[in-house]
N, CA, C and O of each residue as an XYZ file, in Angstrom:
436
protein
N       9.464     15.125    116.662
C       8.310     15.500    117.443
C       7.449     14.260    117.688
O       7.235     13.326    116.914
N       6.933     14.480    119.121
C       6.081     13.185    119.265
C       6.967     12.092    118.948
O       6.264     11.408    118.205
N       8.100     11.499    119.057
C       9.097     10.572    118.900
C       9.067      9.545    117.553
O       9.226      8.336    117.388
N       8.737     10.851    116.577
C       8.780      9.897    115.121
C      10.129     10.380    114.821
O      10.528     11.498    115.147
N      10.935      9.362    114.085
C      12.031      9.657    113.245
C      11.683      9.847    111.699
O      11.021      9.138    110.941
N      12.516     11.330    111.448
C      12.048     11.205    109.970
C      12.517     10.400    109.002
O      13.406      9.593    109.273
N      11.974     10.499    107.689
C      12.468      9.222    107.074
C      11.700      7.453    107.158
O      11.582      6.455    106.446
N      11.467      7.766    108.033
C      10.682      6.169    108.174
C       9.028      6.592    108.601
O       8.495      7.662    108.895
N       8.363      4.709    108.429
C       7.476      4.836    109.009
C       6.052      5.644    108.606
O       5.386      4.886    107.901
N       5.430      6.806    108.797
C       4.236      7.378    107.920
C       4.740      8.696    107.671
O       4.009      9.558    107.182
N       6.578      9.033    108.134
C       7.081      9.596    107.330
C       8.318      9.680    105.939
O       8.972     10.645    105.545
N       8.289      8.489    105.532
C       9.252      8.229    104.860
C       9.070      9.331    104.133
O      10.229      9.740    104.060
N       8.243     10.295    103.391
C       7.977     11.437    101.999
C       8.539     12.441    102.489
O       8.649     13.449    101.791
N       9.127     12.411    104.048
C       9.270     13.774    104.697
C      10.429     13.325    105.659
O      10.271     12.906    106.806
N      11.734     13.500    104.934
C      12.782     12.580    105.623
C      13.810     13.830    105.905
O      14.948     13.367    105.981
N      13.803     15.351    106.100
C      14.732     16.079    106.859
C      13.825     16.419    108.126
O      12.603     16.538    108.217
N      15.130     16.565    109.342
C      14.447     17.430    110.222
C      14.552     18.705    110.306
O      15.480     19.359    109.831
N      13.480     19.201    110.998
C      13.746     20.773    110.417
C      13.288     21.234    112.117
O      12.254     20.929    112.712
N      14.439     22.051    112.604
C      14.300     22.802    114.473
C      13.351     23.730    114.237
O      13.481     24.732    113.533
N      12.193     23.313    114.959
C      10.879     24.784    114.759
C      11.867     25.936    116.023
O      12.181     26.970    115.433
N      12.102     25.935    116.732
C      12.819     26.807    117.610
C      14.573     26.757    118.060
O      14.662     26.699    119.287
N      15.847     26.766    117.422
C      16.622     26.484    117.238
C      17.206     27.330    118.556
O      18.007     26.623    119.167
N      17.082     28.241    118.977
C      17.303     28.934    120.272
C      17.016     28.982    121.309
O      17.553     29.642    122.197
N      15.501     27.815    121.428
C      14.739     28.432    122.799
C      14.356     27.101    122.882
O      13.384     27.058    123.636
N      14.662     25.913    122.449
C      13.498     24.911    122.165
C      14.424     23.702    121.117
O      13.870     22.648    120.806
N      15.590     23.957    120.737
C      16.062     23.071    120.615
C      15.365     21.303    119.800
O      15.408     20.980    118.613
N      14.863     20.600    120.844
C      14.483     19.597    121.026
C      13.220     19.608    120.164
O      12.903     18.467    119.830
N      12.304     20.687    119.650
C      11.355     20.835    119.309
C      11.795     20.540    117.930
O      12.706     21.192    117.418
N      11.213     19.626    117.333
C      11.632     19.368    115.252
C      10.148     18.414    114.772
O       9.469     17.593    115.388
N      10.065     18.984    113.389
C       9.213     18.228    112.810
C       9.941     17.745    111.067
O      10.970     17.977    110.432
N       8.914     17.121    110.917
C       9.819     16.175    109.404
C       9.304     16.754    108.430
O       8.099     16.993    108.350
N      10.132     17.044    107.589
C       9.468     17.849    106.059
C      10.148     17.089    104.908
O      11.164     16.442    105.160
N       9.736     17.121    103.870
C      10.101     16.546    102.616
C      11.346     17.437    101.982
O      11.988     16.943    101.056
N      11.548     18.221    102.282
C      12.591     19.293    102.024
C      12.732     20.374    103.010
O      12.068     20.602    104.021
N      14.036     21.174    102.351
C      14.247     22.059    103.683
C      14.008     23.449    102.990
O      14.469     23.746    101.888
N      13.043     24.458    103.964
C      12.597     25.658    103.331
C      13.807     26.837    102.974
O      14.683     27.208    103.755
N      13.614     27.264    101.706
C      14.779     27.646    101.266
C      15.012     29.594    101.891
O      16.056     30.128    102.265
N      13.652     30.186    101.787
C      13.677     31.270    102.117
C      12.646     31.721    103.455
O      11.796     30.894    103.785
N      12.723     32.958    104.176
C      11.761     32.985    104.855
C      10.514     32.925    104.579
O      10.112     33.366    103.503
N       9.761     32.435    105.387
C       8.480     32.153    104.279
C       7.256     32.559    104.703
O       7.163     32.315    105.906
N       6.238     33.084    104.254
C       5.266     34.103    104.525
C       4.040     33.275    104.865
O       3.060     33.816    105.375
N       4.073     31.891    104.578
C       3.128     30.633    105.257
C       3.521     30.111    106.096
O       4.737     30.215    106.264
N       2.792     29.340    106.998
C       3.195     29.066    107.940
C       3.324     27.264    107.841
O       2.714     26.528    107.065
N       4.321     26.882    108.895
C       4.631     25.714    108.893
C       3.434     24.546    109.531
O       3.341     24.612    110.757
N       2.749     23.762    109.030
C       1.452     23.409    109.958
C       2.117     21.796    110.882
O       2.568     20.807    110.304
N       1.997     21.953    112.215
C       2.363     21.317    113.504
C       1.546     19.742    112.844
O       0.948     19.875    111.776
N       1.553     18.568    113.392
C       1.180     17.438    113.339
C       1.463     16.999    114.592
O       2.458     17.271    115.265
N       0.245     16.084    114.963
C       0.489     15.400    115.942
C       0.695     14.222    115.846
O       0.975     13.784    114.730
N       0.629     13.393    116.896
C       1.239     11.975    117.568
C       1.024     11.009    116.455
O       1.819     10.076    116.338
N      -0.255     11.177    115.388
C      -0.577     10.119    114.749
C       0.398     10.289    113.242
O       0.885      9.404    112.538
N       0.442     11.777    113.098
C       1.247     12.306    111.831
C      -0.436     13.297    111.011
O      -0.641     13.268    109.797
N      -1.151     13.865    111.765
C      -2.024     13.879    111.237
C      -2.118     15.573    111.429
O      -2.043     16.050    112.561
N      -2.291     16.460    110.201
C      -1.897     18.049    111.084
C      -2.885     18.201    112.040
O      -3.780     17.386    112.266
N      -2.629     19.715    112.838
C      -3.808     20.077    113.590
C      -4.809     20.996    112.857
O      -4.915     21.018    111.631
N      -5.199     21.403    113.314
C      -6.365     21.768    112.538
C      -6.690     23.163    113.048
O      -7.884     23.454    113.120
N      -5.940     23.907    113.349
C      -5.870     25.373    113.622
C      -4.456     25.529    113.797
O      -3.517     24.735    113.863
N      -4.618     27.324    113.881
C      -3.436     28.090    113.826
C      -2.506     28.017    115.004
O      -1.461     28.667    115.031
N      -2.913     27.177    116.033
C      -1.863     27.138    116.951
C      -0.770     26.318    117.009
O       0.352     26.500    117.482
N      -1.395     25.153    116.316
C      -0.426     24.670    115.721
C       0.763     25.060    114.089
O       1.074     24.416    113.087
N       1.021     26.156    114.518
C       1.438     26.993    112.783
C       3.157     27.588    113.385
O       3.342     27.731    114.594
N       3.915     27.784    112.695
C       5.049     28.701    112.944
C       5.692     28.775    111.573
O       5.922     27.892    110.747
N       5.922     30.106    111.566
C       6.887     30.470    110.804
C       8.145     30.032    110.479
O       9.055     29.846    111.287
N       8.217     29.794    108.745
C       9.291     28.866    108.336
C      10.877     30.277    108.780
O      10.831     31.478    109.046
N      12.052     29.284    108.652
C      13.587     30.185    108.656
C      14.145     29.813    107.579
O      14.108     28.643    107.201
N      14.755     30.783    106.921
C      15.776     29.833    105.996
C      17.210     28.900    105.950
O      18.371     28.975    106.351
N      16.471     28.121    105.310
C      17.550     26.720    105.817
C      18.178     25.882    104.436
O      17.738     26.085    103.305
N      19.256     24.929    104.735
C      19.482     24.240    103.374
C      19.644     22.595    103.882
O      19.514     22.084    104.995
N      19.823     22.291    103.182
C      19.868     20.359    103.312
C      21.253     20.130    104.042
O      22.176     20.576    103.360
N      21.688     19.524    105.312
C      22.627     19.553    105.577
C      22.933     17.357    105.688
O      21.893     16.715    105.833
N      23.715     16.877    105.641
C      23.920     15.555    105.874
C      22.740     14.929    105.179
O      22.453     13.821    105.631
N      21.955     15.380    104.152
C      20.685     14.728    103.525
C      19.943     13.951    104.741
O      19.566     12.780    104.740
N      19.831     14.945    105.816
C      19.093     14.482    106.940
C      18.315     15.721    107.533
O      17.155     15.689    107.942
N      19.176     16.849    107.508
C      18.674     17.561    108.234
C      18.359     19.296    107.683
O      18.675     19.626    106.540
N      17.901     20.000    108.368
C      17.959     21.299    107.829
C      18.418     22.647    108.518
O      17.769     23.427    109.214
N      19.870     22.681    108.070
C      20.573     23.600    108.361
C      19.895     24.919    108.394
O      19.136     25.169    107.458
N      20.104     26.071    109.623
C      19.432     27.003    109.220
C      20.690     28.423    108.456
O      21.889     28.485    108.727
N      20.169     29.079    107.811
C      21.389     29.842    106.703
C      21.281     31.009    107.706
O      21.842     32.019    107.281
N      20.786     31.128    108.762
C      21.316     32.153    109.559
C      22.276     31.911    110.640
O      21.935     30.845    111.153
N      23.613     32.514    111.413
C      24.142     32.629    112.006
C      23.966     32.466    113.477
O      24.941     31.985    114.055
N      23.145     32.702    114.053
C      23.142     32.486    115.211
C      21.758     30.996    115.132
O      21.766     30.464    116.242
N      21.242     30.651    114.671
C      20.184     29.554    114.365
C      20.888     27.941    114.177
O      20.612     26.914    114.796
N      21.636     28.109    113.360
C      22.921     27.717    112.544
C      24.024     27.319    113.710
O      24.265     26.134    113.941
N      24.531     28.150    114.266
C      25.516     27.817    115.328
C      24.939     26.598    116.497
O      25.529     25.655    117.025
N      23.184     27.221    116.647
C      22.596     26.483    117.871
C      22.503     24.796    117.567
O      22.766     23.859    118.321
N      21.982     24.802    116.040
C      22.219     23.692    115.577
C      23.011     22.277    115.265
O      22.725     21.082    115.338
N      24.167     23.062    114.875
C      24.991     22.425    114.645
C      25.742     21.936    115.785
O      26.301     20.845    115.679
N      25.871     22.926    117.392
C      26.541     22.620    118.832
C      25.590     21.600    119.227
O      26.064     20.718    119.944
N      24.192     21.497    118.890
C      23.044     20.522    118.944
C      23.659     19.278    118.569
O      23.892     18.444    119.444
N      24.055     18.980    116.925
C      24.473     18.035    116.384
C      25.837     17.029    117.189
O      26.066     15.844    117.427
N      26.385     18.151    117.357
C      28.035     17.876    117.241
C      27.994     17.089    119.312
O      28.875     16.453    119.891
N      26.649     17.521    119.811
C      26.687     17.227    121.255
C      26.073     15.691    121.533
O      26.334     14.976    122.501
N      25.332     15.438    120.598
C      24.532     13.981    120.361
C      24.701     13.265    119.897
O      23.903     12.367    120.164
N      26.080     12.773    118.517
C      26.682     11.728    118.211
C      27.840     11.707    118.093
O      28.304     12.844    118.179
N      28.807     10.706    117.879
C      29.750     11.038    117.947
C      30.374     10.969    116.393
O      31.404     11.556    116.062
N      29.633     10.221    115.586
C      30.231     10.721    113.986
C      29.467     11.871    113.593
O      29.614     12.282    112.442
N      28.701     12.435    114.345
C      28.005     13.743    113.622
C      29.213     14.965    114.084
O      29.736     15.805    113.352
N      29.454     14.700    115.696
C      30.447     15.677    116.192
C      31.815     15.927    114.951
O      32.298     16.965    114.498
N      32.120     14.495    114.697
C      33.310     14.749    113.729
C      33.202     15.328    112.451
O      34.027     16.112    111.981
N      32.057     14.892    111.827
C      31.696     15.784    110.608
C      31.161     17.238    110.653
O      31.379     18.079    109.782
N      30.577     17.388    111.556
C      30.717     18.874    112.064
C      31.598     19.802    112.150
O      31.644     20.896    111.586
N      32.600     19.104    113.202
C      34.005     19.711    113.308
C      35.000     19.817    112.043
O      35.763     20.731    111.734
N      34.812     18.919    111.584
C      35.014     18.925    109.956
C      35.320     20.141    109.160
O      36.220     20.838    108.691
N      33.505     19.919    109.336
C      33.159     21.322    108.291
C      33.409     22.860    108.782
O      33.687     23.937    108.254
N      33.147     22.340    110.125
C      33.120     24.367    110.685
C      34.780     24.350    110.822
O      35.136     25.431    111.289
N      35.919     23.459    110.561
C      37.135     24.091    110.640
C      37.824     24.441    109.283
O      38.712     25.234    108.970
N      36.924     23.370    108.477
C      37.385     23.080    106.664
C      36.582     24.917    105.994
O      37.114     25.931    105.540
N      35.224     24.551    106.258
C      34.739     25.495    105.594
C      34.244     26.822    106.303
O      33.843     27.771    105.630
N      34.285     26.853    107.625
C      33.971     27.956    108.512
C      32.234     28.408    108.318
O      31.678     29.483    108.095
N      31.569     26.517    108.602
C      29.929     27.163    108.434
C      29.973     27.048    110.232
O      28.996     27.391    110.897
């Protein structure tokens, strides 16, 4: 979001990305220090350009449940979230495509 990479920079403490909209929005990600394990009844708080949150609820969305995938990113543990993701991954590099393909033929995620 706002063209920070996680992991570096004034986010090194917050080095997965995590898709706020994995279906509709894709492109939309912010950086978290971990990946949220269950659905979660707080909300996720938005940051802007500087890394600095906003300061109301519009900037807020509801966490999905997800797990650590490539110690980069955050897989979501649902099925159709999960699929969007990973066709995401597998479309934008070309060693991510292979480890992808990898896994969804090895392990059927």
């Amino acid at each position: 979001m706002h063209g920070n990479v996680c992991g570096y920079g004034k986010f090194t403490d917050k080095e997965y990305t995590y898709f706020l909209a994995p279906t509709s929005d894709i492109e939309a990600t912010i950086c978290l220090p971990g990946c949220p394990a269950f659905q979660s009844t707080e909300l996720l708080r938005l940051y802007g350009p500087t890394g600095s949150p906003y300061n109301n609820n519009t900037g807020c969305v509801d966490a999905y449940p997800s797990k650590p995938f490539f110690n980069k990113y955050c897989l979501p543990a649902l099925q159709p979230l999960r699929t969007s993701v990973l066709t995401y991954l597998y479309s934008r590099d070309k060693v991510m495509s292979r480890v992808v393909g990898d896994l969804v033929r090895v392990r059927g995620i």
